[in-house]
C-alpha positions as CSV (number, residue, x, y, z in Angstrom):
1,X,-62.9,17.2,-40.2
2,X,-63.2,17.4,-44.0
3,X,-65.7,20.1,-45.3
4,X,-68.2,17.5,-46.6
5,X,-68.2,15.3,-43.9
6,X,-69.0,18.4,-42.0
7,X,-72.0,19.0,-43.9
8,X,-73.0,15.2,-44.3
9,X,-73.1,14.6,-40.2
10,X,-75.4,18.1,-40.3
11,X,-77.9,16.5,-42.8
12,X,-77.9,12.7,-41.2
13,X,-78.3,14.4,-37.4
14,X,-81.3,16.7,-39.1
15,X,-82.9,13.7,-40.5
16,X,-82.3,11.3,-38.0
17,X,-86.0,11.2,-36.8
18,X,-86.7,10.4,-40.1
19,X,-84.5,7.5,-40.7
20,X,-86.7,5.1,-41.4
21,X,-89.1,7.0,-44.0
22,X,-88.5,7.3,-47.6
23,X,-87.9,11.1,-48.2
24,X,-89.5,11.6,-52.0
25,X,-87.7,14.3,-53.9
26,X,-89.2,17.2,-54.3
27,X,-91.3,19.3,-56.6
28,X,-88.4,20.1,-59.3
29,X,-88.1,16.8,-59.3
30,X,-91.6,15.5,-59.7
31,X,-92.1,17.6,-62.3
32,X,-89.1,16.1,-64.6
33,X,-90.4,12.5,-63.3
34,X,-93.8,13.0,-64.4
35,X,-92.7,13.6,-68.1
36,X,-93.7,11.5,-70.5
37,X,-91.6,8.9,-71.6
38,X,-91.1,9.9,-75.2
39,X,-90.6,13.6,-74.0
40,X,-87.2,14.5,-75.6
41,X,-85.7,17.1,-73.3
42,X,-86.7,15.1,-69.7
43,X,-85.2,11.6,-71.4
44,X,-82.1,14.1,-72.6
45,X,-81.6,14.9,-69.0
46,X,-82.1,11.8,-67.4
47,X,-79.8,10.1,-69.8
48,X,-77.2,12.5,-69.1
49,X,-77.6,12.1,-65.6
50,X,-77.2,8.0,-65.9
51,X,-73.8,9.0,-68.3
52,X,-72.0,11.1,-65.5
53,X,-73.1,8.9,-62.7
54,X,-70.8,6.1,-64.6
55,X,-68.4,8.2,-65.9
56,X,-68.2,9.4,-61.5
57,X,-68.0,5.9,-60.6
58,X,-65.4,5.1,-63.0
59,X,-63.3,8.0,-61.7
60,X,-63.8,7.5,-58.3
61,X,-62.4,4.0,-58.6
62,X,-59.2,5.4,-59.6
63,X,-59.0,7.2,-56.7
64,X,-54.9,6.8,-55.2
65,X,-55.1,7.4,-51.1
66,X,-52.9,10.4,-51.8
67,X,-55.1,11.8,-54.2
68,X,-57.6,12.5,-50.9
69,X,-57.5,15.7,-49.2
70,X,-56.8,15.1,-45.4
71,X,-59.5,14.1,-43.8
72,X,-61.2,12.8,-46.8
73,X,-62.7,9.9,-47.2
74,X,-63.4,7.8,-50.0
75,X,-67.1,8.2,-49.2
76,X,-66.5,11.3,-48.9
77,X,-65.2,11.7,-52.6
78,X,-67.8,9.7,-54.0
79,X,-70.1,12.2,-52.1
80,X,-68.2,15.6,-53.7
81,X,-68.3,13.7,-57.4
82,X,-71.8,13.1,-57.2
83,X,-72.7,16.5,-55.9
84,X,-70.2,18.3,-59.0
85,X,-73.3,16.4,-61.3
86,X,-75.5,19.4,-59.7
87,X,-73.2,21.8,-59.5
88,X,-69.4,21.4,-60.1
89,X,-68.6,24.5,-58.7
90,X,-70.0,24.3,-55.2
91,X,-68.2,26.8,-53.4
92,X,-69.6,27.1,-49.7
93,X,-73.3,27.4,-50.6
94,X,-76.6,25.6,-49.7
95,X,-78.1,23.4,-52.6
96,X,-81.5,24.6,-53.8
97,X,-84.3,22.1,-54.7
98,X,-82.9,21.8,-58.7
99,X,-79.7,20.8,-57.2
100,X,-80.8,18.7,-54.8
101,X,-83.3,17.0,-57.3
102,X,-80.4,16.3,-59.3
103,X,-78.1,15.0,-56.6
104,X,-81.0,12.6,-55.9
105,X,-81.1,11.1,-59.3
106,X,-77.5,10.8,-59.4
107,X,-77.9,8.8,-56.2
108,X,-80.8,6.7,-56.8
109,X,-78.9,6.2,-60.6
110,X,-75.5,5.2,-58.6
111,X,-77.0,2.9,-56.7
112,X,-78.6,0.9,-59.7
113,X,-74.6,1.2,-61.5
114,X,-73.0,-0.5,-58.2
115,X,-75.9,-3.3,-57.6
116,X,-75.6,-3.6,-61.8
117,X,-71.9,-4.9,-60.5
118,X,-72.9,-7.2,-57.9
119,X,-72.3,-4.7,-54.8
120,X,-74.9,-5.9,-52.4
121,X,-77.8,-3.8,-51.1
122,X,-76.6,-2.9,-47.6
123,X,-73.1,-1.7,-48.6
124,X,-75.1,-0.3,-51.5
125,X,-77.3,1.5,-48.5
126,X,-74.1,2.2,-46.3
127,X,-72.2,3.9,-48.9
128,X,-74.9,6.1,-50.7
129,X,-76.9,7.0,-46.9
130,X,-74.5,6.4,-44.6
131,X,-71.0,7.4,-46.3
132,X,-69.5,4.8,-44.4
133,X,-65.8,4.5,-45.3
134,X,-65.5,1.0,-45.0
135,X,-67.7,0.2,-47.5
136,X,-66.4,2.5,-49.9
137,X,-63.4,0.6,-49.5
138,X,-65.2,-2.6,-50.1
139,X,-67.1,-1.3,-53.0
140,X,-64.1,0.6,-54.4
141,X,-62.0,-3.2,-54.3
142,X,-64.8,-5.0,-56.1
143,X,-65.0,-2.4,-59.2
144,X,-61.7,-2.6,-59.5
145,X,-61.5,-5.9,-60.0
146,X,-64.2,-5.6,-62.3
147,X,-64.2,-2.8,-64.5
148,X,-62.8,-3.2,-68.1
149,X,-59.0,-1.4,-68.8
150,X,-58.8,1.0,-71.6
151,X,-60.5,4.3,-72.8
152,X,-62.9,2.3,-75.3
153,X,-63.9,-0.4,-73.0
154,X,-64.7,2.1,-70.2
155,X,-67.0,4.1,-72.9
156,X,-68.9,1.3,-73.8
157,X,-69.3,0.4,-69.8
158,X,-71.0,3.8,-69.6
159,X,-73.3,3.5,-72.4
160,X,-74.1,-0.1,-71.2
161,X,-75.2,1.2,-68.0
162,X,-77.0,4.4,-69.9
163,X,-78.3,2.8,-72.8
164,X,-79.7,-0.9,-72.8
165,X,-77.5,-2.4,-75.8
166,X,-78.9,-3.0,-79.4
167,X,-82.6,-4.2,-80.3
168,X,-82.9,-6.2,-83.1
169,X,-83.5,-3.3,-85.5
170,X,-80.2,-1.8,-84.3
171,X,-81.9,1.0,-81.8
172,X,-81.0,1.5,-78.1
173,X,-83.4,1.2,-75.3
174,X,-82.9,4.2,-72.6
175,X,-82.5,1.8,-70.0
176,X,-81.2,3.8,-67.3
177,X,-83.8,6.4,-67.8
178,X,-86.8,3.9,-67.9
179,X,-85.7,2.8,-64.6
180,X,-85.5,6.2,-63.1
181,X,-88.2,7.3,-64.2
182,X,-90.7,4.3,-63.3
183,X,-88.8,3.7,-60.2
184,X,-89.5,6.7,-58.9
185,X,-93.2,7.3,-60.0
186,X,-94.2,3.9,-58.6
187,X,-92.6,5.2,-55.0
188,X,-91.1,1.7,-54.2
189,X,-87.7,2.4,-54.8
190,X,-86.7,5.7,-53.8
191,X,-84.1,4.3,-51.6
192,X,-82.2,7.6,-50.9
193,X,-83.2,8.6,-47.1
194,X,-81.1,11.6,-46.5
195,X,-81.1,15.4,-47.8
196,X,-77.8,17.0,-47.8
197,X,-78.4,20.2,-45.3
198,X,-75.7,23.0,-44.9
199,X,-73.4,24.4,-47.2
200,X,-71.3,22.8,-49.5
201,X,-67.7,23.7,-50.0
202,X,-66.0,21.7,-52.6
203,X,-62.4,21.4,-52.5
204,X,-59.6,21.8,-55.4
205,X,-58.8,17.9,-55.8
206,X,-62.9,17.7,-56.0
207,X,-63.4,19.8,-58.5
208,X,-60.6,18.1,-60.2
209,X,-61.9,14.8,-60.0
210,X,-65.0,16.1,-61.2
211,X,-63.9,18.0,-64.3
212,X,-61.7,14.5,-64.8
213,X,-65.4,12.5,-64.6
214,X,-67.3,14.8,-67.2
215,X,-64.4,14.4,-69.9
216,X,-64.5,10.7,-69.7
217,X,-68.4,10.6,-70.1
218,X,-68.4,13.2,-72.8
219,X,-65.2,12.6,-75.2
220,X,-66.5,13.3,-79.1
221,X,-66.0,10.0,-80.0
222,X,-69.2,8.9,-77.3
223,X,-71.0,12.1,-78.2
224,X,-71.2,11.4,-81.7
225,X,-72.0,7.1,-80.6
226,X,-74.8,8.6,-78.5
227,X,-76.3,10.5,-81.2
228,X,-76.1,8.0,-83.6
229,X,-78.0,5.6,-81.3
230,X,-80.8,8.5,-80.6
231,X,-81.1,9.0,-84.1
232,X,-82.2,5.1,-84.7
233,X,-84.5,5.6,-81.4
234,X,-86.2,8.5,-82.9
235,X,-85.0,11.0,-80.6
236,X,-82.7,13.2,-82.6
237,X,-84.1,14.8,-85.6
């Protein structure tokens, strides 16, 4: 059985009783939540957060079967991309709350990227609690059948999803971090049950897909697109 699945049946048996309540994140998490709006380092992270989520989803989509190690699923890939947001270097450790605050955002984040794309809420809800492999491959078919070709087209799919397109004076909304940020707060749309529990061993063709992930949601040309469009928001001096 595949490291991650390992750790992923530990964390659903643990929470099991559970099942049916809405686990909040916690503290570290809170605490960058209940920022304010306009605070530039919290809207900084989230937005980063809403950048590698698509950037993940992207590469996960490209996924080949032999690309998986054995035993992997491609649940269980999506799981280890998600997790390198956190920490790309997990190397048979626990994840402490920052960690586990993050992976929780990336989640509730992915969720709003795949339902963006017309995946429905229960395969939505079976891939990002359950890890159910069938619909990964369900979801993995749609995106690709979906998702623009080319280097450009998939940058401007990540800032689409990250930022909210053009007002009429030319600035960009921070969509994606308005939404997790209010989502959250409000507490009706934590949708994320489970905890990941036990350590976390990521494997060479993770890290790989990972370190793949990060340089397609961070080439220059989308750094310097980004700060340009936080400039015309207001939030780069």
């Amino acid at each position: 059985m595949h490291p991650l699945t390992q750790s992923l049946r530990a964390a659903m048996k643990a929470d099991k009783a559970e099942k049916e309540k809405p686990k909040t994140p916690g503290v570290v998490l809170d605490s960058v939540l209940d920022a304010d709006a306009d605070d530039d380092a919290a809207s900084y992270a989230l937005t980063n957060i809403a950048v590698l989520v698509a950037a993940a989803l992207q590469e996960w989509v490209e996924t080949a079967d032999d690309d998986l190690d054995e035993g992997e699923s491609l649940a269980d890939r999506l799981l280890a991309t998600l997790i390198g947001i956190a920490d790309p270097d997990q190397d048979d450790e626990e994840m402490d709350d920052d960690e586990q605050a993050v992976l929780n955002l990336a989640l509730e984040a992915a969720w709003d990227y795949l339902t963006d794309k017309g995946v429905s809420e229960d395969d939505a809800d079976k891939l990002l609690n359950d890890w159910d492999p069938d619909a990964a491959g369900r979801i993995r078919d749609l995106l690709v059948s979906i998702l623009p070709d080319g280097d450009d087209a998939a940058a401007e799919d990540i800032d689409s999803f990250a930022f909210d397109g053009d007002d009429d004076d030319g600035s960009v909304k921070l969509d994606a971090v308005y939404k997790m940020k209010t989502a959250v707060r409000n507490g009706k749309r934590v949708r994320i049950r489970k905890r990941m529990s036990g350590k976390v061993k990521l494997s060479a063709k993770q890290k790989l897909a990972i370190r793949k992930a990060q340089k397609k949601a961070h080439t220059a040309g989308a750094m310097m697109r980004r700060l340009k469009s936080l400039r015309n928001e207001g939030l780069a001096k």
